[in-house]
Each structure stands twice: as C-alpha cells, then as structure tokens.
C-alpha positions in Angstrom: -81.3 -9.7 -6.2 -80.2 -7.3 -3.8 -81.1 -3.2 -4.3 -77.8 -0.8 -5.4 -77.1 0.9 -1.9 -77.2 4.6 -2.6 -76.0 7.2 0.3 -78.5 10.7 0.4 -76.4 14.0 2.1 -78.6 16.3 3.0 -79.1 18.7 6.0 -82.7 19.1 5.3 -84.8 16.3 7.1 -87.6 17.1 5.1 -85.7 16.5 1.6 -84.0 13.6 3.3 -86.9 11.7 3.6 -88.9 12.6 0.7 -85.9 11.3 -1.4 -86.1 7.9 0.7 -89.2 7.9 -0.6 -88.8 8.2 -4.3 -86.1 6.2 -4.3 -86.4 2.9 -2.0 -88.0 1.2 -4.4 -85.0 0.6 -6.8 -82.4 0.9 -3.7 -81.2 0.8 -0.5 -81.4 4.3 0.6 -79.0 5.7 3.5 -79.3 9.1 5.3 -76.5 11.3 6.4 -76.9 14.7 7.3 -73.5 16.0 7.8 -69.8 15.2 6.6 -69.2 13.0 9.4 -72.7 10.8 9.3 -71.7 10.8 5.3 -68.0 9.1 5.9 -69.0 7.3 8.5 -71.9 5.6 6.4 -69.4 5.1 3.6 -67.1 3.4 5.4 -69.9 1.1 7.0 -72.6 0.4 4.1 -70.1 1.1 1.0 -72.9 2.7 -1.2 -71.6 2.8 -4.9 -73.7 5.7 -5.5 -73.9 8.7 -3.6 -76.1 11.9 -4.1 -74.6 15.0 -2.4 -75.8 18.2 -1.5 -73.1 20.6 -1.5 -75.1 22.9 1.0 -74.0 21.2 4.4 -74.1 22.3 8.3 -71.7 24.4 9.7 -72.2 26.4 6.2 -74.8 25.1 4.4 -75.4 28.3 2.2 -71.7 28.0 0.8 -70.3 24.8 -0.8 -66.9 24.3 1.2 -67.9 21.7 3.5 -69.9 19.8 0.4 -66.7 20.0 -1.6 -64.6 18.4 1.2 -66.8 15.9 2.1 -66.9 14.7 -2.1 -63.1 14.6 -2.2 -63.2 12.4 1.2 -65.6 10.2 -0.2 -63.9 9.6 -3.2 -61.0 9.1 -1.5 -63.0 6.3 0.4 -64.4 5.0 -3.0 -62.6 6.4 -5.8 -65.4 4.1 -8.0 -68.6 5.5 -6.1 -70.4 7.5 -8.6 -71.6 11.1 -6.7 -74.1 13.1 -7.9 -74.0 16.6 -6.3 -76.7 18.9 -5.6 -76.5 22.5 -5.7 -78.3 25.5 -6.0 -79.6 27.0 -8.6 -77.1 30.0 -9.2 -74.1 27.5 -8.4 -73.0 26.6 -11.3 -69.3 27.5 -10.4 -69.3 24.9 -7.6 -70.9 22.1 -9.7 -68.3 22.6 -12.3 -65.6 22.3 -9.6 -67.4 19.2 -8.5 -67.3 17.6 -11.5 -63.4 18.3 -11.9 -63.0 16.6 -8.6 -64.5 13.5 -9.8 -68.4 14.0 -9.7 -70.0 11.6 -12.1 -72.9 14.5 -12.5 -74.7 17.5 -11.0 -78.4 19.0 -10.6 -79.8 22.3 -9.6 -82.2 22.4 -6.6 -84.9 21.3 -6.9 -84.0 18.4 -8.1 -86.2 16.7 -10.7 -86.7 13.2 -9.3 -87.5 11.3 -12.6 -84.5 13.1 -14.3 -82.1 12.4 -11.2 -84.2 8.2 -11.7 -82.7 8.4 -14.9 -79.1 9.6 -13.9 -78.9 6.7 -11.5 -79.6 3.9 -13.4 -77.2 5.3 -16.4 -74.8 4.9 -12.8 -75.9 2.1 -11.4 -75.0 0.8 -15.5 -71.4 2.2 -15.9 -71.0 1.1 -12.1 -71.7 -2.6 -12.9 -69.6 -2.6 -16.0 -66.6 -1.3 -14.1 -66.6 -3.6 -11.9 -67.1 -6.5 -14.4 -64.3 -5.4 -16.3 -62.2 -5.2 -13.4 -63.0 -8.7 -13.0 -62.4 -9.6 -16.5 -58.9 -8.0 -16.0 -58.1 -9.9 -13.0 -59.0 -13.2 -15.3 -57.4 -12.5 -18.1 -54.1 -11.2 -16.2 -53.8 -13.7 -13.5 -51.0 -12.0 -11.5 -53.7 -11.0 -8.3 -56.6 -9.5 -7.1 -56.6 -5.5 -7.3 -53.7 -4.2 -5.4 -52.0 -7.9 -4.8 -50.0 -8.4 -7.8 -47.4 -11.1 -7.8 -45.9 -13.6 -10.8 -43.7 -15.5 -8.1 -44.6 -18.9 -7.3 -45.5 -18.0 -3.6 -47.9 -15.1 -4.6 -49.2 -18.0 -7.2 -49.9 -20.4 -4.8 -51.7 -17.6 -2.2 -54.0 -16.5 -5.2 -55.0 -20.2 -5.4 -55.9 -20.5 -2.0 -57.6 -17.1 -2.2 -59.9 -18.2 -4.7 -60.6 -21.7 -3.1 -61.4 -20.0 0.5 -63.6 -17.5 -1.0 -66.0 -19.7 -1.6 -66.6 -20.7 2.2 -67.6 -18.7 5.0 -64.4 -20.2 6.6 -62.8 -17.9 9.2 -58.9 -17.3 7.6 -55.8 -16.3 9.5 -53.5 -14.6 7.7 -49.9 -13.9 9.1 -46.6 -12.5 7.9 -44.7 -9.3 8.6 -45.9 -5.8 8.8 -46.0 -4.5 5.3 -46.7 -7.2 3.4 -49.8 -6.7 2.3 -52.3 -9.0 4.9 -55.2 -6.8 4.7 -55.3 -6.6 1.3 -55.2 -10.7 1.2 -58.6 -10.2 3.8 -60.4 -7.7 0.7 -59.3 -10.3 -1.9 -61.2 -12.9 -0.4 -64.3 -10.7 1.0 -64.3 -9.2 -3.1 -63.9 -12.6 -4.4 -66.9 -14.3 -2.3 -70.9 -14.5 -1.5 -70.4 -11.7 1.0 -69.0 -9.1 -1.9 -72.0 -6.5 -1.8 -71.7 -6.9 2.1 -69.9 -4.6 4.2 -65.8 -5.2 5.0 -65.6 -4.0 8.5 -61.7 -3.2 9.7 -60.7 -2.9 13.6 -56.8 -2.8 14.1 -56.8 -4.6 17.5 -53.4 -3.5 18.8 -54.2 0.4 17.9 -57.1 0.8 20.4 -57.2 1.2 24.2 -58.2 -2.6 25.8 -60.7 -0.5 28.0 -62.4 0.7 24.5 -62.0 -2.1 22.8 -64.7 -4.6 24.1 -67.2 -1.3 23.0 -65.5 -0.8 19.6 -66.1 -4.6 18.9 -69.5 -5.4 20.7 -70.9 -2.1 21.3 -72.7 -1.3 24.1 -76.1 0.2 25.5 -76.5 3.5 27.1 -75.8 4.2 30.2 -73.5 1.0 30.5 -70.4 3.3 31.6 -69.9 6.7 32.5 -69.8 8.0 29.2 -72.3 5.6 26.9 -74.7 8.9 26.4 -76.3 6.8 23.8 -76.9 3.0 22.5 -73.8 2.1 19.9 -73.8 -0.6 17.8 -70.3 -2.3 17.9 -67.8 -3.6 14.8 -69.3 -6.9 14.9 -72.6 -5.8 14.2 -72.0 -3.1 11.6 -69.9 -6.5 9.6 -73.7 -8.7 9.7 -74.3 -9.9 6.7 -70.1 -9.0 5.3 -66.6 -9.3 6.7 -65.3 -8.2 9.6 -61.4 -8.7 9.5 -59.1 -8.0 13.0 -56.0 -7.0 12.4 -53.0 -7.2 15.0 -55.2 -10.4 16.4 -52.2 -11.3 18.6 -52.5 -8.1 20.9 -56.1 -8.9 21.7 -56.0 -9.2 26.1 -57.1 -12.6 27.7 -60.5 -11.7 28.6 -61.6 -10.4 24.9 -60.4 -13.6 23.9 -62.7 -15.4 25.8 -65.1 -13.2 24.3 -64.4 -13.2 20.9 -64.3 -17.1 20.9 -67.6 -17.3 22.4 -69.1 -15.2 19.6 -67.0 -17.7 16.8 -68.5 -20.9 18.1 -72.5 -19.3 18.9 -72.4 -16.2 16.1 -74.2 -14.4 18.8 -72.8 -11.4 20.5 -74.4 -9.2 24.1 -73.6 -5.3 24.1 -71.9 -3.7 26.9 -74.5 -3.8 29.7 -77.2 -5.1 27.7 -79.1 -8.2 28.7 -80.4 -9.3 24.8 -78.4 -12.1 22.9 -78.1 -10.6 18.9 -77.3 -13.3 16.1 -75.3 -11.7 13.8 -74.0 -13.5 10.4 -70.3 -12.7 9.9 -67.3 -14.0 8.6 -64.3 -13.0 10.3 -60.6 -12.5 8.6 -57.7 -12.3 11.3 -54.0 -11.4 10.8 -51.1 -10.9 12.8 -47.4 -10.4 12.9 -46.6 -12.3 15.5 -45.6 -15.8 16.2 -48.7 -17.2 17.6 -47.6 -20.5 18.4 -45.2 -19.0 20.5 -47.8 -16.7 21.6 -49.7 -20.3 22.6 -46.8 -21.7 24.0 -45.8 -18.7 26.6 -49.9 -19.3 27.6 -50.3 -15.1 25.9 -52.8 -16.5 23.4 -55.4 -19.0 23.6 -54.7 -22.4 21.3 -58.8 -23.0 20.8 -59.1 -19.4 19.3 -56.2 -19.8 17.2 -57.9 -23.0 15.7 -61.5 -21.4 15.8 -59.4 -18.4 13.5 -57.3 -20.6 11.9 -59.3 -22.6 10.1 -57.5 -21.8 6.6 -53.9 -19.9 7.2 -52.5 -18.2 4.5 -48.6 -17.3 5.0 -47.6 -13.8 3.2 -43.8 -14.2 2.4 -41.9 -10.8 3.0 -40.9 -9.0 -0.5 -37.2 -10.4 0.2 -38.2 -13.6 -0.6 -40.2 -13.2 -4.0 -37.9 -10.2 -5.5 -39.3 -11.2 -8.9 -42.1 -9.3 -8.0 -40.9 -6.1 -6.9 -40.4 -5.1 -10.3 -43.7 -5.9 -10.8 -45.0 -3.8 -8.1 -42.7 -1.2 -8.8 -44.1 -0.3 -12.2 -47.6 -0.3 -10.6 -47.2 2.0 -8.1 -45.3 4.0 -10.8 -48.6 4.1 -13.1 -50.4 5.3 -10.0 -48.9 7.8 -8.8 -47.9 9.2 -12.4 -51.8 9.7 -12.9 -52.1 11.2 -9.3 -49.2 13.7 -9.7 -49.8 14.3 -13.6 -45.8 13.7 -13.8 -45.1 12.5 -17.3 -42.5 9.4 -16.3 -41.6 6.6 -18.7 -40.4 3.9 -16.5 -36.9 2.8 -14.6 -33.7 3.4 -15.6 -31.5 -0.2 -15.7 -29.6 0.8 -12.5 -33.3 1.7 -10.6 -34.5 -1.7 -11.9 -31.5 -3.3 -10.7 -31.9 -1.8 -7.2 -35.5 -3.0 -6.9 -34.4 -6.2 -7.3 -31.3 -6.2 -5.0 -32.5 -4.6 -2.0 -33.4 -6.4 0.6 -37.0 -4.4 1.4 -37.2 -4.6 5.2 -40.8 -2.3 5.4 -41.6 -5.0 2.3 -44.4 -3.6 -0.3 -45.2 -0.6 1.8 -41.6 0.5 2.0 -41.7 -0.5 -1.9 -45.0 1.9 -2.6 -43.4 4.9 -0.4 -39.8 4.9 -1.9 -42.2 5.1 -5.8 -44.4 7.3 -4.4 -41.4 10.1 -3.3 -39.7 9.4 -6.3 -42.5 10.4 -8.5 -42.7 13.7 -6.5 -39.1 14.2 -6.4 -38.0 13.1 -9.8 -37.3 15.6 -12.5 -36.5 14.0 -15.4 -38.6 11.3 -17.7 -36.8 8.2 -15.9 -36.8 7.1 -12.7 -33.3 6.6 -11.1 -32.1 4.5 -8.3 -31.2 8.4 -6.8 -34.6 9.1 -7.0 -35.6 5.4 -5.2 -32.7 6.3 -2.6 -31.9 2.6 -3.5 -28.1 3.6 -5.2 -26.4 2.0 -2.4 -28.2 -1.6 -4.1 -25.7 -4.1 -5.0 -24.6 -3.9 -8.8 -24.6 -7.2 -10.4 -21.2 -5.9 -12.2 -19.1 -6.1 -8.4 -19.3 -9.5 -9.7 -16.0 -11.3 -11.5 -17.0 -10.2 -14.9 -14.4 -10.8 -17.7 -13.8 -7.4 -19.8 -16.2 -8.5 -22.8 -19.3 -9.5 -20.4 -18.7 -6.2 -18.7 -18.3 -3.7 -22.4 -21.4 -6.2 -23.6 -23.6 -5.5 -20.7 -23.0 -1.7 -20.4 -24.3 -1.4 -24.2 -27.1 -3.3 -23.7 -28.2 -1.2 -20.7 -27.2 2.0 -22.6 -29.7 1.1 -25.3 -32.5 0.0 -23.3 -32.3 3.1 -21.3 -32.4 5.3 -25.1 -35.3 3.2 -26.4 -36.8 3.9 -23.3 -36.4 7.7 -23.2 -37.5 7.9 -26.6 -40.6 6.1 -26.0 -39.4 3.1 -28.8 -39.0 4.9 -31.4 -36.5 3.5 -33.4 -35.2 6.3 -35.6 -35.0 8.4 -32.8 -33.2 5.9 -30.7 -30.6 5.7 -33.6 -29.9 9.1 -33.8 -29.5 10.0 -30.3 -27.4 6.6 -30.2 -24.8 8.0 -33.4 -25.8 4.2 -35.1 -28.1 3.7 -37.9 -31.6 1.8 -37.5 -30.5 -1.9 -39.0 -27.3 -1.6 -36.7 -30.1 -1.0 -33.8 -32.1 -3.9 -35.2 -29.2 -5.8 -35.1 -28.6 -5.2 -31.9 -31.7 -5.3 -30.4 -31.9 -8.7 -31.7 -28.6 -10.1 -30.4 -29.5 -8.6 -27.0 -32.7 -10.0 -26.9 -34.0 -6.8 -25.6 -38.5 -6.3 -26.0 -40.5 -3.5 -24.4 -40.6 -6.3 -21.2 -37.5 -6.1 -20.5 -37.4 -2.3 -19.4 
C-alpha cells in the first residue's frame, strides 16, 4: 500500500531533515524550503498533507510569507490538510492560520509524537473525504467532481470515462475551448490505477517551441546557453501518473516526431544528455482543432493521432445539451455563494429562462464567469437575468400564446419566484401573495410546481 505523501516547509535544513526522519516511516516525505519549492512540489507530488512553518526566507522571523504561501496552497488543494508551525509567542498568526483553512497548529518545537498523532487523525478525515466524495459521485450519477451533466451526451461521456479508466489507454479528447476537456483528462486520472499518482498539465500552444522540447523532456546542464543546472522535464515529473497535453494540435513537426517516439518505446533522452530514461506514463491529449483536417493539410502527423487517439471522447459545446446549463448554473451558484459569503437563494424564472435560451458561445466557462459576477454584483436574494447580463435571452412568451396560456404562465412564475424568496414557506408565501394557504395548495398542485422546478 503506498505511504500518505506529506510536503515539510521549512527554511531550516537541520529541522528539514530531522523531520524526514521521524516521519518516513509512515510517509512519503518532501522537502521545500521556500514558497516557491513548496508550490512547485504541490503541484508536482500532490501531498494531501502539508506541515508548514510560518517562519520562511525573505522574512522568516515574521509570518507574512508563511501565510501566503498556506492560502496558495490551499488554493492548489483546497482538501490538503496543513498543519502550521509557529513560534512559540505566535499565537496571533496560528489563529489566523486556522481561519484561512489550517486543519491545525503547533508551537516550535514541535513535539514529534503529538504532531504523529495529528497526522494520522489527518491522514483519517483525509481518506473519509475523499470516500465520501466518491460515494456522492455514486449515488448522484450526474459526473465526476466539477463535470456535471443529466443530458444524454454528458451520459454517454461519463460511461466512457469510467470504461477508459480502467486502462492505461492514451485518450484524445477534443471539442471547443471552454467546454470542459481538462476536466474530462482529471476524471479519468481520479477514476483510475494512477489516482495517488501525479496529473502533470503542459498547455502546448502557450509555450515558446524553442522551450518546449525542455518543458516536456527536460534537459542536462550545460545543454544550451542557459541550462545552469540538470532539469527534469514534464514527462518525467508525470512517471508513475498522468501527464495530459493540452492544445496537442499546436505541437511543431519535429516534437511530434519526438513525442511519438516516447508513445511507442515509453523512454525519453533529455536535452543533451546521452542516457535513455524509462518512464511509466499515461498520457491524456486534447485539442480544439480539427485534426483530421490538421492530417489532411500534412500540419499533423496521422500515426500520432492514432498512437493518441486510441479512445476519443467528443465534448459537445453547452449549445447542444442546454438541459444542463441549469444544472451547472446552480453549482457554480453554491460555489461562489460560500466563497463570497452572499446569502443567494437561487434564479429568478426569467434568469432560469435565459440560461436555457442563450446560446453560450465561451460554453461552461463563459457559464461559470457570467455566475461568478453575478454573485459579486447581485444585491438582492435572487439572481436575475440583469445580474447574468443574459436579459437579451429569448422569452418563451414571443411565442403565439393565446391570452389564457399567457395569464396562466405569468402566475405560475409569479409564485415560484415568492416560494422561492421566502425559502418555501408556505404561510409566508400566502401572505406576501394576498391568497390563503389551501388556495396556494391548490395552486401549487395544479401547476405542478416542487422545489425542482426553481
């Protein structure tokens, strides 16, 4: 069974490695010294526990640069369970720690059976989180984390998702910016064998060609003017994980010849170095482009697409499955209620409307930044298609409506939005709404109208 990874911060080299010490027997211990070595490790190893000395270089006798570094980590991980380090007159810092999302703190010197005992009640709470995340994803069936979808299309990708996790089969996944691609690559690296491993990202199209071959093979030093110092590359740091390659399509000629080699022998060479490294990856590609046209205009090479390609998973833009934007919608709205610590019940009718009429050309991202500003912007309990900048959305009412259709839906709207702003409650609802509560029943009833249908 493989060790919990935890991540040590500490400027002292000394304390560093006596903590290695204590602790490797139980875990996989990483070193970091600074912010930067800390982040960089989190992004690379993804430790799910961290322990933190607030004390770090360029101030290590003030707790500034400890703070910021536990707010970026959590922002990496917002499950990695940190437990700071401080000293023993800073008591004021470790409280501030613990608001920020510490799961606990101890004065210097640390006692190292005490902090044993923290870590596995951690380690614990950490494993039961992440089971009953899974449970949820069971029991729910809509997705996997952030992927969330009740359409048939969404349907049939979580099906494949869970048959391709599985295998170490290299997956393509394509569709337009903004739908979502790499979070189809996590749902299958979090859903397989490799799931403790690391999930390495490189965004092919947003790096330099003449950095890339380094970013994704590394090289040795002295290979090029400025390679001061051996650096592993992208490929490497994935061993034993996922390495997923986004924007695949922009990748020049010559790295495709490269990257192809390393898919057929699992073997990569670093930049000027002459030894042949077996490394045990599986690799996740996406792109936006066309890449049979890509294949056909001789811009992309047909036996990489196949090596790549060996299971393709299509991500249909949110146009095409507007059932779901609802859906989404009210997710992002959960989220970013909690973040902002704004008190908002849902969507007003003519919001929900709008969601599902507009035609979402930036697809779920566009969807997550028009809820995200309209949670910061939005002053009242509701969220209105003002707020989503979506009143221009068609109105299902342009439509030929006869007089009664048009009188029938209005009310019904009108008393979803009211049971709505008064949270359901029924009496309330009735007042505010000048009826009495069996009229409401009534109502309710011949509108068919449940807490769903908000």
């Amino acid at each position: 069974m493989n060790k919990p990874k935890i991540l040590v911060v500490e400027d002292e080299e000394t304390i560093r490695h006596q903590m290695k010490w204590a602790l490797s027997d139980e875990y996989e211990v990483i070193l970091a010294e600074d912010r930067q070595t800390a982040l960089e490790q989190m992004r690379l190893q993804s430790p799910s526990l961290v322990a933190l000395d607030l004390g770090l270089p360029p101030a290590p006798r003030d707790a500034e640069e400890g703070l910021k570094t536990l707010g970026e980590i959590l922002a990496i991980n917002r499950q990695a369970k940190v437990i700071v380090i401080t000293g023993n007159q800073d008591k004021a810092n470790a409280l501030k720690a613990i608001e920020q999302g510490a799961f606990d703190f101890f004065a210097k010197p640390a006692d190292l059976q005490e902090l044993k005992v923290v870590l596995r009640r951690a380690v614990l709470l950490s494993n039961l989180e992440r089971e009953n995340m899974a449970l949820r994803e069971q029991v729910i069936g809509q997705g996997f984390e952030e992927m969330m979808g009740e359409s048939p299309p969404m349907q049939k990708i979580f099906s494949v998702i869970r048959k391709v996790a599985t295998t170490d089969a290299s997956v393509l996944v394509m569709g337009e910016s903004g739908v979502g691609k790499e979070l189809v690559a996590k749902a299958i690296h979090r859903s397989s064998n490799r799931s403790q491993g690391p999930f390495i990202t490189i965004n092919c199209g947003a790096i330099p060609e003449t950095l890339l071959e380094s970013e994704l093979f590394g090289h040795e030093k002295g290979s090029f003017t400025s390679a001061d110092t051996r650096r592993k590359g992208k490929i490497e740091y994935a061993d034993g994980g996922t390495l997923f390659l986004d924007e695949i399509g922009e990748l020049s000629a010559a790295l495709q010849v490269k990257l192809l080699r390393f898919l057929q022998e699992h073997q990569i060479e670093r930049i000027g170095g002459r030894e042949t490294i077996g490394v045990n990856v599986r690799v996740i590609a996406a792109t936006n482009r066309d890449l049979k046209q890509e294949i056909s205009e001789k811009r992309f090479r047909e036996d990489l697409y196949y090596r790549l390609g060996v299971v393709t998973v299509v991500v249909p833009p949110l146009r095409e499955r507007k059932e779901d934007a609802v859906l989404l919608a009210k997710a992002f709205l959960q989220k970013f209620s909690l973040q902002y610590q704004k008190e908002l019940k849902g969507f007003s009718s003519e919001a929900l409307v709008a969601l599902k009429s507009y035609t979402w050309p930036g697809n779920v991202r566009e969807l997550e930044n028009r809820v995200k500003r309209a949670v910061i912007m939005s002053e009242g309990k509701i969220v209105t298609a003002n707020d989503l900048e979506l009143h221009q959305a068609a109105d299902p009412m342009s439509r030929s409506m006869s007089l009664k259709e048009v009188r029938e839906h209005s009310e019904a709207e009108h008393i979803k939005d009211m049971l709505l702003k008064c949270d359901w409650n029924i009496s309330k609802a009735a007042l505010e709404l000048g009826i009495s509560r069996p009229t409401l029943h009534d109502l309710i009833k011949k509108y068919q109208i449940t807490k769903d249908t908000e």
